[in-house]
C-alpha positions in Angstrom: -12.6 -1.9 -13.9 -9.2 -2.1 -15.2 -7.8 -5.7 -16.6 -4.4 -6.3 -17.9 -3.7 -9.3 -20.5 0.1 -10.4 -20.6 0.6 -12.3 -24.1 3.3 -14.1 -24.9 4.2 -15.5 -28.3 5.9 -18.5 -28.6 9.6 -17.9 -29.9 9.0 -14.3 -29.7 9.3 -12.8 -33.4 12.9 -11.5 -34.0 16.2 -11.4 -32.3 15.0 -8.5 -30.1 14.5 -8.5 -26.3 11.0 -8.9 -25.0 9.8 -9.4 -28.7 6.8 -11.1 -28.6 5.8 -10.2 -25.0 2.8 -7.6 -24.7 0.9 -6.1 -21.9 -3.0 -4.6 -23.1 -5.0 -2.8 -20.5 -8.6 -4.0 -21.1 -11.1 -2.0 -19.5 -14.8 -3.7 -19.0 -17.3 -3.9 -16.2 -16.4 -7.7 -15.1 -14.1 -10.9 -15.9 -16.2 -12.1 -18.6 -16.4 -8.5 -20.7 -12.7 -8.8 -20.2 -12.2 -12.1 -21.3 -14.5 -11.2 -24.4 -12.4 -8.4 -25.2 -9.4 -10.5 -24.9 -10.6 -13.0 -27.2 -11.5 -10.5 -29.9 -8.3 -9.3 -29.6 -6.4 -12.1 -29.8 -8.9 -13.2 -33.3 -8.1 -10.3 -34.6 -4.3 -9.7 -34.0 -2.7 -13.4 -33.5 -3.5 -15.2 -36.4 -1.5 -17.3 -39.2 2.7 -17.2 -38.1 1.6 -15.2 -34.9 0.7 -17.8 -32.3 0.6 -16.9 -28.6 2.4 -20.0 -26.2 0.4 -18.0 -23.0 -2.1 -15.8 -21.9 -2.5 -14.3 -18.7 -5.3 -12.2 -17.6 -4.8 -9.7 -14.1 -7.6 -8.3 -12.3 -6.6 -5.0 -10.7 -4.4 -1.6 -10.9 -1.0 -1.6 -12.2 0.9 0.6 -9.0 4.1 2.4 -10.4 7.2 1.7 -8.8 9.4 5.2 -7.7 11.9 5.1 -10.2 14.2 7.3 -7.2 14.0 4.2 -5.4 15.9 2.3 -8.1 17.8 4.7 -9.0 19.6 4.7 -5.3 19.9 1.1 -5.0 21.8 1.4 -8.6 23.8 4.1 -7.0 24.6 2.9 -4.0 25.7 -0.8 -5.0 28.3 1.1 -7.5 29.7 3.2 -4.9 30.3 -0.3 -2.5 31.3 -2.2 -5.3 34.0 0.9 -6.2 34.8 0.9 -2.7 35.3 -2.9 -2.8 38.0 -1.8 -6.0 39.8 1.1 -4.7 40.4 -1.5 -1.3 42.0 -4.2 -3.2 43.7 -2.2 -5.4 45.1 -0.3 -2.7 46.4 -3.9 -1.2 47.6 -4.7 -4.1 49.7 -1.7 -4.3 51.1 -1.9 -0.7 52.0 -5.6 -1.4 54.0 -4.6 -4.8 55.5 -1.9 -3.2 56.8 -4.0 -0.3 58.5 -6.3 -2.5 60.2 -3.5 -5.0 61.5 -1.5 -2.2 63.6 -3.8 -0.6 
């Protein structure tokens, strides 16, 4: 069975986003193998400087998310939010024009 460990070190460990955040898949026959595993992994990697703040174990299969599906949400809110431009702009432009022309 597949296990997924989320670690996350306190602080993180430079100025980068999601420094110090780390997702391990773990694969072992039950919640105790896993947790095993986890511990040797965490003797072995976080030690001295390196502390981890939290540790979070998941039980299960990681399901991909259709990236297509993002993708036109993304597009689609820019088109409305262009829309939502081009509109006021527009007003804007009939209300200047208005004034100048008189």
């Amino acid at each position: 069975m597949n296990y997924y460990a989320y670690l996350h070190q306190e602080g993180g460990c430079d100025y980068t986003i999601g420094c110090g955040n780390l997702l391990v898949k773990i694969t072992a026959k039950d919640r105790a193998e896993a947790g095993e595993k986890l511990k040797q992994l965490i003797a072995s990697e976080y030690t001295g400087e390196r502390q981890l703040s939290r540790v979070i174990l998941i039980e299960g299969e990681l399901v991909p998310f259709p990236f297509d599906i993002i993708n036109i949400y993304v597009v689609e809110k820019s088109k409305k939010a262009q829309e939502e431009k081009d509109t006021k702009e527009k007003e804007e432009y009939l209300r200047l024009k208005e004034k100048f022309e008189k």
